[in-house]
RODRENLO-389274 format. One line per 8 residues: number of its first residue (from 1); their letters; for each residue x negated, y negated, z of N, C-alpha, C. Coordinates in steps of 0.1 Angstrom, whole numbers. Atoms other than C-alpha are relative to their C-alpha. Layout:
<rs>
NUM) A) X,Y,Z,X,Y,Z,X,Y,Z ~ ... .
</rs>
This chain:
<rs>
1) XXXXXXXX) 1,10,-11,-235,-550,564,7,-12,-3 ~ -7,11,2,-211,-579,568,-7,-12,14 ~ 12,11,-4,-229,-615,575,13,-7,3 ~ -9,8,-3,-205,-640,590,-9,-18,6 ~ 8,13,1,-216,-679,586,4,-4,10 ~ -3,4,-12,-221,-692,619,-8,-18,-5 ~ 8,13,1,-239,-725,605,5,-12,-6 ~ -1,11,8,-218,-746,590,15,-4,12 .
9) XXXXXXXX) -11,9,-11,-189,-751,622,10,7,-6 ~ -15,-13,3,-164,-716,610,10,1,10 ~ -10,-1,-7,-133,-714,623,-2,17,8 ~ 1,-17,0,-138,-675,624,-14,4,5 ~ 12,0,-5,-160,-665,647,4,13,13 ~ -5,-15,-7,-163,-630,667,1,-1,14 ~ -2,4,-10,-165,-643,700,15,-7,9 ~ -14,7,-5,-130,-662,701,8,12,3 .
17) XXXXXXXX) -15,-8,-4,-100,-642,716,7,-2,-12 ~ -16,0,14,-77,-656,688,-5,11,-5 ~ 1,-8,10,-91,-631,666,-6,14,3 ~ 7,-7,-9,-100,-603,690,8,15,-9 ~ -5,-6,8,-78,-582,664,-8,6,-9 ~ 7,-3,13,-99,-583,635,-9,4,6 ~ 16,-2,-7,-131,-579,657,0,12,1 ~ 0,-11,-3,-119,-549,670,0,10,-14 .
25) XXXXXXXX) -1,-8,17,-112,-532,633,-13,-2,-3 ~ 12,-1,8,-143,-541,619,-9,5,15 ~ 14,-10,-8,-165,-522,651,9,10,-3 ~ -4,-14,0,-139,-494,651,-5,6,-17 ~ 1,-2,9,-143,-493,613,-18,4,-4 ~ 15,-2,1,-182,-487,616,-4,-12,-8 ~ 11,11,11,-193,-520,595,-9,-6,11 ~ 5,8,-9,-223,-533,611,0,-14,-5 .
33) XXXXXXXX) -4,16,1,-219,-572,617,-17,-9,4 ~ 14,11,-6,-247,-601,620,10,-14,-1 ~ -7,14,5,-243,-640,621,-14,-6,-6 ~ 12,11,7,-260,-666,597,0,-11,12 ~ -1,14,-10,-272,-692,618,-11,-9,-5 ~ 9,8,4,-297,-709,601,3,-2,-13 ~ -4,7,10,-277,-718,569,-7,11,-14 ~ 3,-5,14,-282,-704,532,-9,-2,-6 .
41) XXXXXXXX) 12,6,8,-316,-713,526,-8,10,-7 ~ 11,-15,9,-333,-677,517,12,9,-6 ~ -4,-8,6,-323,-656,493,-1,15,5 ~ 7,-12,-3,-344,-629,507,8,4,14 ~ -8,4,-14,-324,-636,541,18,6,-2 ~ -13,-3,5,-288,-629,525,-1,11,-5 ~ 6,-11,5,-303,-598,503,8,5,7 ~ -1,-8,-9,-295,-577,534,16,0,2 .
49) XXXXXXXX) -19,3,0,-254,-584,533,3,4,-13 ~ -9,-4,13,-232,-566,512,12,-8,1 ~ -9,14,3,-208,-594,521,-4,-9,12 ~ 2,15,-8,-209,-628,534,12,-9,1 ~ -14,3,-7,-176,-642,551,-1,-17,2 ~ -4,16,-2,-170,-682,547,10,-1,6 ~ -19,2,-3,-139,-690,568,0,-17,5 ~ -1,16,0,-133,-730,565,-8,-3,6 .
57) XXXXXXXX) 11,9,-15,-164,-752,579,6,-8,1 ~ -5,14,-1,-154,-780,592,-7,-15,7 ~ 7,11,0,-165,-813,594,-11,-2,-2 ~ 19,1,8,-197,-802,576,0,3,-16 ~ 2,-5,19,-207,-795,538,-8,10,-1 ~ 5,-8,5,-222,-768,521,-16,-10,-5 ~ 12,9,4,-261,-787,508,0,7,-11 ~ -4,-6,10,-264,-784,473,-11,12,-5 .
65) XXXXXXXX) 6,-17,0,-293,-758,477,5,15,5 ~ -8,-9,-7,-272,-738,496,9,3,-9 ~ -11,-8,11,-244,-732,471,-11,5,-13 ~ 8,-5,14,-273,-726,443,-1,9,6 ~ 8,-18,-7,-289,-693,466,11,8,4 ~ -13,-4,-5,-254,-688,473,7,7,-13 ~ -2,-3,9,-245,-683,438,-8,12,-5 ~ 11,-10,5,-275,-662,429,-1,11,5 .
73) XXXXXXXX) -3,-16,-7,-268,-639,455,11,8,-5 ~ -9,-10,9,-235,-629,438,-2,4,-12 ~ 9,-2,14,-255,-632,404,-4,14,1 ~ 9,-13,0,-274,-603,418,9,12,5 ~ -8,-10,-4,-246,-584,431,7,-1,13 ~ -4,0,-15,-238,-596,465,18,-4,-2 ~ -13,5,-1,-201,-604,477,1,-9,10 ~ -2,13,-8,-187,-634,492,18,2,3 .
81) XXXXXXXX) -12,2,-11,-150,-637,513,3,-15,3 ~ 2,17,0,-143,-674,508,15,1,6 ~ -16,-2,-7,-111,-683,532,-3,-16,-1 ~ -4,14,-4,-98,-720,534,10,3,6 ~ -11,-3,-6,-68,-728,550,7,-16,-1 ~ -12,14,6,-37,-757,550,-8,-13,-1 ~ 3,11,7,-48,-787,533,-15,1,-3 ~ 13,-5,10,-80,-771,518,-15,-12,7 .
89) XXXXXXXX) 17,6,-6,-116,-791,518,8,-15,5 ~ 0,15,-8,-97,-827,525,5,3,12 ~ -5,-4,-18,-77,-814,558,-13,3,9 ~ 12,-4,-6,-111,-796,565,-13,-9,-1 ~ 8,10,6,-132,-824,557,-13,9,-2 ~ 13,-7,4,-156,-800,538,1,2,-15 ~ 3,-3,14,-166,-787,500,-1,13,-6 ~ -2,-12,6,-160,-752,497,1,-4,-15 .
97) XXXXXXXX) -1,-3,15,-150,-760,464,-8,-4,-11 ~ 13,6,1,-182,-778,454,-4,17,-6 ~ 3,-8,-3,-191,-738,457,8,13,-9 ~ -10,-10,9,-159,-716,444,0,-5,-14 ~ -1,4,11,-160,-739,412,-10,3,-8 ~ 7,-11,8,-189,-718,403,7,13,-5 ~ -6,-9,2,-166,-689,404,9,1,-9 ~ -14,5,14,-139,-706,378,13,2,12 .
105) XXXXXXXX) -11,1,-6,-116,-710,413,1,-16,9 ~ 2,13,-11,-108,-743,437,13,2,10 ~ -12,0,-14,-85,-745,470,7,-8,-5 ~ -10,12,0,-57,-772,465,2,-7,11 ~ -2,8,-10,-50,-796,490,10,4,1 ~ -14,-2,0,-19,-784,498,3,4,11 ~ -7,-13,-9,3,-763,522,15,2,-4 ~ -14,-4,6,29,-740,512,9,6,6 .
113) XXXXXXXX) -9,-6,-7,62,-732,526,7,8,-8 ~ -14,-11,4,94,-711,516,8,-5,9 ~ -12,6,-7,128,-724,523,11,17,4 ~ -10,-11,-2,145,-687,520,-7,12,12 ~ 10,-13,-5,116,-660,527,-8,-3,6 ~ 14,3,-5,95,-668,557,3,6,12 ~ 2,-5,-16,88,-658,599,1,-12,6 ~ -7,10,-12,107,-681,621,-6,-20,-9 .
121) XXXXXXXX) 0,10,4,91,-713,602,-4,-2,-12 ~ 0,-4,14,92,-721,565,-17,-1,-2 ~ 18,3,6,50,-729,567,-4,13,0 ~ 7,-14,1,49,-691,572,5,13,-7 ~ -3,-6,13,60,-675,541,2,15,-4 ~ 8,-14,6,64,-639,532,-2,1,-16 ~ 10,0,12,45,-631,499,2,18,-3 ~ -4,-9,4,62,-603,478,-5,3,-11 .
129) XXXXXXXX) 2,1,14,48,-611,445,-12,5,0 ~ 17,-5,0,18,-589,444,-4,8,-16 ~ 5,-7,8,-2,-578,415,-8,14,0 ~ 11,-14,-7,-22,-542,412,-9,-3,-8 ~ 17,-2,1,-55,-541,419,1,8,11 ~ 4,-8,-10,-73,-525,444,2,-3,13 ~ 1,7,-13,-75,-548,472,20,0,2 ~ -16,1,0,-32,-547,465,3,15,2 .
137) XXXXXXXX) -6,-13,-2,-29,-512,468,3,7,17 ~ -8,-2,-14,-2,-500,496,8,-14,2 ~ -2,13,-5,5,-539,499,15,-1,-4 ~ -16,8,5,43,-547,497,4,-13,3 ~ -4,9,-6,49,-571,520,-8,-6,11 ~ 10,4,-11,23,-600,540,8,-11,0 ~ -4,18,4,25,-635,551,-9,-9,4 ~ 7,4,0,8,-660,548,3,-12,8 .
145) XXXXXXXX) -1,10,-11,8,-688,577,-7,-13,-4 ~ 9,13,0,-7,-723,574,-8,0,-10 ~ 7,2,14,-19,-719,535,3,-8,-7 ~ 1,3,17,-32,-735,505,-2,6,-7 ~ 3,-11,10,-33,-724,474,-10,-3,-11 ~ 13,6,10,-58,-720,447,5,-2,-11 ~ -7,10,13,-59,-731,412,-16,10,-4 ~ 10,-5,7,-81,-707,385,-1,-14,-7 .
153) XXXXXXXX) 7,5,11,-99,-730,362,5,0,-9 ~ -2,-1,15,-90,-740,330,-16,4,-8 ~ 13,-4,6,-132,-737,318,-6,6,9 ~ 9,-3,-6,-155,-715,328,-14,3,-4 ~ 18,2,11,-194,-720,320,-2,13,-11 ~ 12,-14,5,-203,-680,315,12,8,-3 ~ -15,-11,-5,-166,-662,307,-4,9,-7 ~ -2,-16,5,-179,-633,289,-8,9,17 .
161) XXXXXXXX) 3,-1,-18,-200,-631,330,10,3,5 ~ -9,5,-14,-172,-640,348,19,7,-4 ~ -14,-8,0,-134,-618,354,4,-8,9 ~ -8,1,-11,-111,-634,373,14,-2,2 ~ -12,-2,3,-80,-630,380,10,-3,16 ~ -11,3,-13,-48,-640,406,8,12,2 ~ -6,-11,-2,-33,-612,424,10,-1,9 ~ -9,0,-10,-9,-627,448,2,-10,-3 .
169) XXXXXXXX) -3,8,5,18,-653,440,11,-12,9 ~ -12,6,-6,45,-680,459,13,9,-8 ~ -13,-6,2,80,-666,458,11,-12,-11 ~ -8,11,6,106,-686,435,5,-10,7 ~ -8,8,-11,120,-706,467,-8,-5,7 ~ 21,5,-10,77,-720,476,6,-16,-5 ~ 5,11,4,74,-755,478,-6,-6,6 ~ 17,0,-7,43,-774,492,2,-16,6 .
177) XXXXXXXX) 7,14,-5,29,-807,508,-12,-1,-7 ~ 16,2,5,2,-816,484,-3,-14,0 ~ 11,13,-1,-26,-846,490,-1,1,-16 ~ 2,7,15,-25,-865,457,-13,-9,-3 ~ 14,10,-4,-55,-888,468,5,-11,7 ~ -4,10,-7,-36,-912,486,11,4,7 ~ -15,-10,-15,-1,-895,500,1,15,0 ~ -2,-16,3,13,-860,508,14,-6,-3 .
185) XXXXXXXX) -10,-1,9,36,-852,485,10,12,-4 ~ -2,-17,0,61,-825,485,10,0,-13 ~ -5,-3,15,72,-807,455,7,16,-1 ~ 2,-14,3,84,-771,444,-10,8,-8 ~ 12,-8,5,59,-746,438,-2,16,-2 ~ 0,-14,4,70,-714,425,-7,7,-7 ~ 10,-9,5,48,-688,413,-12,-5,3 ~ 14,9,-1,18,-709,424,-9,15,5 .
193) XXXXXXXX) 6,-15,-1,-12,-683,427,-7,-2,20 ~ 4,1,-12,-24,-681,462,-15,11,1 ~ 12,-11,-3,-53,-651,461,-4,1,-13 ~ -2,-4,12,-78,-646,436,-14,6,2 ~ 10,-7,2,-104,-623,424,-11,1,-9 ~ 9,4,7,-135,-628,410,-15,10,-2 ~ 12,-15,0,-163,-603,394,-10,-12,-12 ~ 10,7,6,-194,-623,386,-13,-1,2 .
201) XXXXXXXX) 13,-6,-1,-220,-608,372,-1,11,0 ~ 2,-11,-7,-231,-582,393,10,-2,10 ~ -8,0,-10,-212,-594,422,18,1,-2 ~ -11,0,-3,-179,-599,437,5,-10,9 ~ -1,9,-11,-164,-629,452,22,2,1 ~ -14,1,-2,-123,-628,468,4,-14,7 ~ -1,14,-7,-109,-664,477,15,-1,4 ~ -10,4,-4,-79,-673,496,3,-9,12 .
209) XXXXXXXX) 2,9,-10,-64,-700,517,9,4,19 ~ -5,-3,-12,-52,-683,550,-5,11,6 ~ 12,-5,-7,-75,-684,579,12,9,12 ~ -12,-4,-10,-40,-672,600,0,14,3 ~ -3,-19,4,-41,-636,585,-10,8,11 ~ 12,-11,-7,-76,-629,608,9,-2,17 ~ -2,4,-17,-56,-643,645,9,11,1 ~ -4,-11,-13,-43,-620,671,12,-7,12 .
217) XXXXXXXX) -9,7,-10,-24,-649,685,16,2,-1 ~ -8,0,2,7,-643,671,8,16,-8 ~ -2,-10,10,21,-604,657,10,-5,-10 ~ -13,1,11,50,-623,635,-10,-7,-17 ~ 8,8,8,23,-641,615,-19,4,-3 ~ 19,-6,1,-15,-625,622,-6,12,-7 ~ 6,-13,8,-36,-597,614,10,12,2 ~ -11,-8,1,-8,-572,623,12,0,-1 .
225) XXXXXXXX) -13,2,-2,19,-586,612,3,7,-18 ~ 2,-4,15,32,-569,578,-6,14,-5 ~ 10,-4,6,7,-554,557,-16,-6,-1 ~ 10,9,-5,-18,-582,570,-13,9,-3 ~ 10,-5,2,-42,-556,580,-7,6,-8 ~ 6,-9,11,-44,-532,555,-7,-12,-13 ~ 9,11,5,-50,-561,532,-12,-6,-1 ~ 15,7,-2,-80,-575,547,-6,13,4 .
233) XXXXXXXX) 13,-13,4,-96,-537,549,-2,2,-15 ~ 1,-3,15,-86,-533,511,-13,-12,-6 ~ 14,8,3,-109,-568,507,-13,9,2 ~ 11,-1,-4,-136,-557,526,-4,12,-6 ~ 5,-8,7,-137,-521,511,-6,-2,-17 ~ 5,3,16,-138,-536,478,-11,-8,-3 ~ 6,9,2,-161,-563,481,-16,9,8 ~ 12,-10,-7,-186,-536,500,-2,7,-10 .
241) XXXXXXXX) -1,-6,9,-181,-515,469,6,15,4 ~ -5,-17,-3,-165,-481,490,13,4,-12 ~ -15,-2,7,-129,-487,470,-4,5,-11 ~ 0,2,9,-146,-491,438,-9,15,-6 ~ 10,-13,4,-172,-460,441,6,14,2 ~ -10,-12,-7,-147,-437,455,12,4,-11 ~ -12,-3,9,-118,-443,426,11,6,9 ~ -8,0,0,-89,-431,426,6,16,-9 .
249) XXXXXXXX) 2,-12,11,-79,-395,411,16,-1,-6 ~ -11,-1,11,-52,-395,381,2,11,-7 ~ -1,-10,11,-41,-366,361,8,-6,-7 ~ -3,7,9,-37,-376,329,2,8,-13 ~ 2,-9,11,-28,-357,295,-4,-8,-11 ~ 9,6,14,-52,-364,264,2,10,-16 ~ -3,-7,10,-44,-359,229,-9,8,-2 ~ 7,-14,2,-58,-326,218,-13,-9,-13 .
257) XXXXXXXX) 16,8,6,-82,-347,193,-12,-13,6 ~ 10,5,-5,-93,-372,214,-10,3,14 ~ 10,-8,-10,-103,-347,243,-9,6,-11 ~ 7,-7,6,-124,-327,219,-8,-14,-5 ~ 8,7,5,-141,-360,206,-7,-8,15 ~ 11,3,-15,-147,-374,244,-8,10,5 ~ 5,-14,-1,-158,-339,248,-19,-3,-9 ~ 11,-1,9,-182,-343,222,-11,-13,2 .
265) XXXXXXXX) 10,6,-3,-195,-377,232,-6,1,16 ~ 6,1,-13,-202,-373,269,-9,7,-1 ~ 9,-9,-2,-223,-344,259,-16,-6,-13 ~ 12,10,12,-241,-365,226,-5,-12,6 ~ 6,11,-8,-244,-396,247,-6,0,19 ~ 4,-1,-13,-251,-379,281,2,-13,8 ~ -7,5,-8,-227,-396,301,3,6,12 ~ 2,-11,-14,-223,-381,336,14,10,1 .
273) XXXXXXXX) -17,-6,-1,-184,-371,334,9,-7,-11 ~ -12,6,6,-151,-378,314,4,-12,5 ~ -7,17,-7,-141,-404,342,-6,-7,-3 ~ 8,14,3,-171,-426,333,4,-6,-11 ~ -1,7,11,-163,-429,297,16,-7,0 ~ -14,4,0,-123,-432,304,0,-18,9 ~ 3,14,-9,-133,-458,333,-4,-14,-8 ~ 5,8,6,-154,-477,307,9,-6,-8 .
281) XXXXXXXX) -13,2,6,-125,-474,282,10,-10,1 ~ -11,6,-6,-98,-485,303,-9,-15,4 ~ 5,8,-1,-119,-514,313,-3,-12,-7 ~ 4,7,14,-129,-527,279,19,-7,-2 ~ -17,5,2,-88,-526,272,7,-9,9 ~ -4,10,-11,-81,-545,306,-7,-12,-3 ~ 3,9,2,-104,-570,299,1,-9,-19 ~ -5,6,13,-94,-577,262,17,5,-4 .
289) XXXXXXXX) -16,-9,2,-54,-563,266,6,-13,-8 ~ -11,8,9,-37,-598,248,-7,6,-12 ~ 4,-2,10,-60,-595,221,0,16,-9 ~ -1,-10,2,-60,-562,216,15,6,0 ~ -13,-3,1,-21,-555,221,5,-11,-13 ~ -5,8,7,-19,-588,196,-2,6,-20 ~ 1,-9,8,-37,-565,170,9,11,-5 ~ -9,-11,2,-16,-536,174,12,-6,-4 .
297) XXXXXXXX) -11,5,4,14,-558,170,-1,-3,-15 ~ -1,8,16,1,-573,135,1,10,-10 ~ -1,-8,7,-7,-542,121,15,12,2 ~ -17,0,4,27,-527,126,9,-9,-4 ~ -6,4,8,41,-551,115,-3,-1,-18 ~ 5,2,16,24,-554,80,5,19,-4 ~ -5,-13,10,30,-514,78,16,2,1 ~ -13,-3,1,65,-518,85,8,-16,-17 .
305) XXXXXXXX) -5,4,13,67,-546,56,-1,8,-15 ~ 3,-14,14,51,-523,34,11,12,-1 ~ -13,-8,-1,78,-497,42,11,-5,-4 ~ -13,6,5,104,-519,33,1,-11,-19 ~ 4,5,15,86,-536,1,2,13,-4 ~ 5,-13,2,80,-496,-6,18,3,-6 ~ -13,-13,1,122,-485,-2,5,-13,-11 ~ -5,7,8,130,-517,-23,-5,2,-15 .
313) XXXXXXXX) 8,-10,16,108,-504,-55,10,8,0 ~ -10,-12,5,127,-475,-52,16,-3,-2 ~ -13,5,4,162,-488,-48,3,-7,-12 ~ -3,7,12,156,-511,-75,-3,7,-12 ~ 5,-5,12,139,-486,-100,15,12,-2 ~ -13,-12,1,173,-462,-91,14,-6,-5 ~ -9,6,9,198,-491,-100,-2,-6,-15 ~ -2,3,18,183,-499,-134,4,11,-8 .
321) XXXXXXXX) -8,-7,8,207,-492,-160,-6,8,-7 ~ 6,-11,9,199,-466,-182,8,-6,-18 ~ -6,8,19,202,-478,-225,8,8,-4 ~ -9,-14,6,231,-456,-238,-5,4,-10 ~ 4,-5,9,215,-457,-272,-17,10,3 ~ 9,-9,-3,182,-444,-258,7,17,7 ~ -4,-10,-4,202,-417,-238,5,12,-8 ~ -5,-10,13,222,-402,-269,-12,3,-14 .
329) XXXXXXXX) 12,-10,6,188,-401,-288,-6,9,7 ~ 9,-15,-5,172,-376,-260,10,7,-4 ~ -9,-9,3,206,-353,-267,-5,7,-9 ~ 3,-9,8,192,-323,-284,9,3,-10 ~ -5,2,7,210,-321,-316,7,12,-2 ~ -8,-13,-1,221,-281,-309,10,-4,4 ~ -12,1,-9,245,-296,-285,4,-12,-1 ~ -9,12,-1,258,-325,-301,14,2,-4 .
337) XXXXXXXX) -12,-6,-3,290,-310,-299,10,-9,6 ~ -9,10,-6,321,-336,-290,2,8,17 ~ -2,2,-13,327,-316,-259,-15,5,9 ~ 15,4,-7,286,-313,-251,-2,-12,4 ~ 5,16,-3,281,-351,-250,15,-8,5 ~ -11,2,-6,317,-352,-235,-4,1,15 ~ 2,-3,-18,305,-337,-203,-14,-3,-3 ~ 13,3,-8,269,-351,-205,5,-17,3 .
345) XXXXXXXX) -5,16,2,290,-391,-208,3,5,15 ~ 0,-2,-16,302,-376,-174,-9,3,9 ~ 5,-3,-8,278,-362,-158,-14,-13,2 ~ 10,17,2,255,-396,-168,9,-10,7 ~ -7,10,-10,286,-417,-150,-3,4,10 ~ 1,-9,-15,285,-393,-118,-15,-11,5 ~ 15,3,-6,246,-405,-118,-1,-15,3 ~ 1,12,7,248,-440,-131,12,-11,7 .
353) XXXXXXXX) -10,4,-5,281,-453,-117,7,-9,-12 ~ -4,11,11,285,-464,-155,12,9,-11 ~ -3,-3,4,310,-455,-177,0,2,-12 ~ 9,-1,16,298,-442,-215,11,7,-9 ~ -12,-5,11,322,-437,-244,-10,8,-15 ~ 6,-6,16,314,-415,-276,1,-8,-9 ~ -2,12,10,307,-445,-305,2,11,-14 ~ 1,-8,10,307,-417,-332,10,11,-3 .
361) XXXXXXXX) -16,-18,4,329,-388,-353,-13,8,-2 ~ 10,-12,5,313,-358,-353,6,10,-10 ~ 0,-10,11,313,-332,-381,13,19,12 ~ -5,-12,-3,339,-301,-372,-7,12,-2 ~ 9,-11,-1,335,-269,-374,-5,5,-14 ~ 3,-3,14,338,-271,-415,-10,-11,-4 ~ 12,8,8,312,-300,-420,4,-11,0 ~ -5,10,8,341,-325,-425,1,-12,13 .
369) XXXXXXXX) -6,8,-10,347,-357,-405,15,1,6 ~ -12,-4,-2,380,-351,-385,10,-12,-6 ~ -9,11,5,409,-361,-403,-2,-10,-13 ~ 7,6,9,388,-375,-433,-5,11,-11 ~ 6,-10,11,380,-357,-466,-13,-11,-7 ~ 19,4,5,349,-382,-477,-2,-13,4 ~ 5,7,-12,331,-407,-461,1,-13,-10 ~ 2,11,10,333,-447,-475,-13,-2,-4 .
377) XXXXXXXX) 13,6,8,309,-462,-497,-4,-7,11 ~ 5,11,-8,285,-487,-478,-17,2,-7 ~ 16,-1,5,255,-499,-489,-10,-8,10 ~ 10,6,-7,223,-510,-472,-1,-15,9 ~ -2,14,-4,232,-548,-471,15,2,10 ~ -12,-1,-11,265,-535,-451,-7,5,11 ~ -2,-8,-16,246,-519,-426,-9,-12,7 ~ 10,14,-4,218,-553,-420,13,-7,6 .
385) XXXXXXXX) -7,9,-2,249,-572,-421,13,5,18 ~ -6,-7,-14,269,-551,-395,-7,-3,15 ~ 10,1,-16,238,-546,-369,-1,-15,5 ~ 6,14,-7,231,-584,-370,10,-8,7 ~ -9,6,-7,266,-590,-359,5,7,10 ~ -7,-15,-11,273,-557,-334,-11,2,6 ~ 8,-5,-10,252,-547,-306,-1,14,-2 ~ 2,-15,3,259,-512,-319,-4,7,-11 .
393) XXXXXXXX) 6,-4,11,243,-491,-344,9,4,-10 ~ -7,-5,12,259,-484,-380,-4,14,-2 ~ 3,-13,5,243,-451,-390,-5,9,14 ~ 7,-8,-10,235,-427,-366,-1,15,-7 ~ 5,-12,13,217,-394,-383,5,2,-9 ~ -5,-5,13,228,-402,-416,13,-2,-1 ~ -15,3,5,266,-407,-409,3,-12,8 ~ -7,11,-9,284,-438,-398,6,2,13 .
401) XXXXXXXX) -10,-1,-13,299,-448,-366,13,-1,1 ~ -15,2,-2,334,-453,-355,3,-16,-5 ~ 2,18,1,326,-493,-352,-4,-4,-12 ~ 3,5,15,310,-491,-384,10,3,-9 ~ -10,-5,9,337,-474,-403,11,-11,1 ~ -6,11,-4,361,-498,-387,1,-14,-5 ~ 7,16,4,341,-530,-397,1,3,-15 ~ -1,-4,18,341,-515,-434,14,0,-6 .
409) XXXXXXXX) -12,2,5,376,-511,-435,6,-13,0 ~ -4,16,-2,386,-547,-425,-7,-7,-8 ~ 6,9,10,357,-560,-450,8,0,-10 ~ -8,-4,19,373,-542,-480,12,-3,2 ~ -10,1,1,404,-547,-472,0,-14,1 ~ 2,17,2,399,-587,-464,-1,0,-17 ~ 6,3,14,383,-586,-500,11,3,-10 ~ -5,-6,11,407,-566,-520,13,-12,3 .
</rs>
């Protein structure tokens, strides 16, 4: 049942012709209708309304008992349809927003045009910029006539309570007449939010400032002009709860492990169906999506430094040099054969990118050093004195090096 406030001096009222449009939709539509006329004083009295329709009072106020039983009724579940219109509570000399600033929303003093995108005068705007929700679904293209716009909140008392969100925006080419407290003042006003939606509590409250959308007086600008209509049934279905109890059917593919574990809880937690827990799901994710996408972002990042700390270990453990004298001690001593450790000095460059020379004479095939019938004298203090001035070894198993035999010839021969 939809309650329409006859007590505070509504523009919107079922009796007028101007709006003989909307009147007609909501009897064809089966909603039965009543009017408040004795003001917001019982709770018990509003109970009976699954929505309650504000459309700008004018030249009266809301009393501040009245916005408290007003509040409580959305507390409890009820819905509210809050309409203002151009130049908000000062134009209308009233306090709606005394009221919506429970909701974490306020009207602006304003009215907003479009210099590019509007219907014969820039005060009547078309409005492209729409967000998805429900009440936006089908919506491409409306307009909004003789509006202000709202303004979310920067605080709101109860926000783990209270969802709200803007679903409909000024065009890049919006700019307004706003009351500053002493002049109107006009400015540009792109992206400014104009519709917003509010879930609090139990209830549901929708606020916007154009009372134009409900008249009949005009098709270029009224309830049939656009997508006007559908619009204001998408409110009403939603704020009644038909939209929201009805859904929407998606086919959707679920990893093969996480169907088998929703599988497993709907039936451990006796949940009614798959769609409740996914509904729930998706829900939790909609109402925490920065924070939760801000997570997913940090931890890929940290596993992608680790992947790159990870390939640099490796790169760096594959360019350390390898010790030549360690290398020619693994050489198995079967195969120290000049052209064994000929092709292992290559096949250790191939790997290495380093180039390795043989420091040593090896023994032929008769025992003898090539080219040499017996080896020089040297004694112990030649081979200290050699190492501590050569990076390279004197003895290697028992016979000298090349460098060492070299260094012995130039001693003795200096000496002699």
């Amino acid at each position: 049942m939809i309650g329409l406030d006859y007590s505070h001096n509504n523009f919107l009222v079922l009796e007028s012709s101007s709006f003989g449009e909307f009147t007609q939709f909501l009897f064809t539509s089966g909603y039965k209708l009543g009017k408040i006329e004795t003001g917001f004083n019982s709770l018990d009295n509003l109970d009976k309304y699954n929505v309650i329709i504000l459309s700008t009072p004018r030249n009266t106020s809301l009393k501040l008992n009245e916005i408290k039983i007003l509040e409580k009724y959305v507390k409890n579940g009820g819905s509210l349809l809050i309409v203002s219109s151009s130049g908000g509570d000062y134009t209308n000399s009233t306090n709606l927003n005394d009221l919506t600033q429970k909701f974490g929303f306020e009207f602006v003093s304003d009215e907003i045009y479009d210099s590019v995108n509007y219907v014969n005068l820039q005060k009547r705007p078309i409005i492209t910029k729409i967000k998805p929700h429900v009440i936006t679904d089908q919506i491409k293209k409306i307009v909004f006539s003789s509006t202000c716009s709202t303004k979310i909140l920067d605080f709101i008392e109860d926000e783990k309570n209270v969802k709200i969100q803007g679903v409909m925006q000024s065009g890049l080419n919006c700019w307004r007449k706003r009351y500053d407290g002493e002049y109107w003042v006009e400015e540009d006003s792109p992206k400014i939010q104009l519709m917003v939606v509010v879930e609090y509590f139990k209830g549901k409250v929708v606020g916007f400032g154009n009372l134009s959308i409900f008249s009949s007086l005009a098709r270029e600008y009224g309830f049939s002009a656009f997508d006007n209509d559908i619009l204001i049934a998408n409110i009403l279905s939603f704020l009644i709860g038909s939209l929201e109890s009805e859904g929407k059917p998606v086919t959707i593919e679920l990893n093969l492990d996480l169907y088998y574990w929703v599988e497993g809880i709907v039936k451990k937690e006796k949940w009614d169906n798959v769609s409740d827990l996914i509904n729930v799901s998706l829900k939790y994710f909609k109402d925490n999506y920065d924070t939760i996408i801000k997570e997913i972002k940090k931890l890929r990042l940290e596993r992608l430094e680790k992947r790159k700390a990870y390939k640099k270990t490796i790169e760096e453990k594959e360019r350390k040099e390898i010790p030549e004298d360690d290398v020619i001690d693994k050489v198995p001593v079967l195969v120290r054969k000049k052209e064994d450790l000929e092709d292992i000095m290559d096949a250790l460059g191939d790997l290495t990118g380093e180039k390795y020379e043989i420091s040593i004479e090896l023994d032929d095939e008769e025992g003898n050093l090539p080219g040499k019938k017996s080896l020089l004298d040297y004694t112990d203090d030649d081979i200290d004195e050699f190492e501590k001035g050569f990076p390279k070894k004197a003895i290697w198993h028992g016979k000298p090096t090349i460098a060492f035999k070299e260094w012995l010839d130039k001693k003795y021969k200096n000496q002699n």
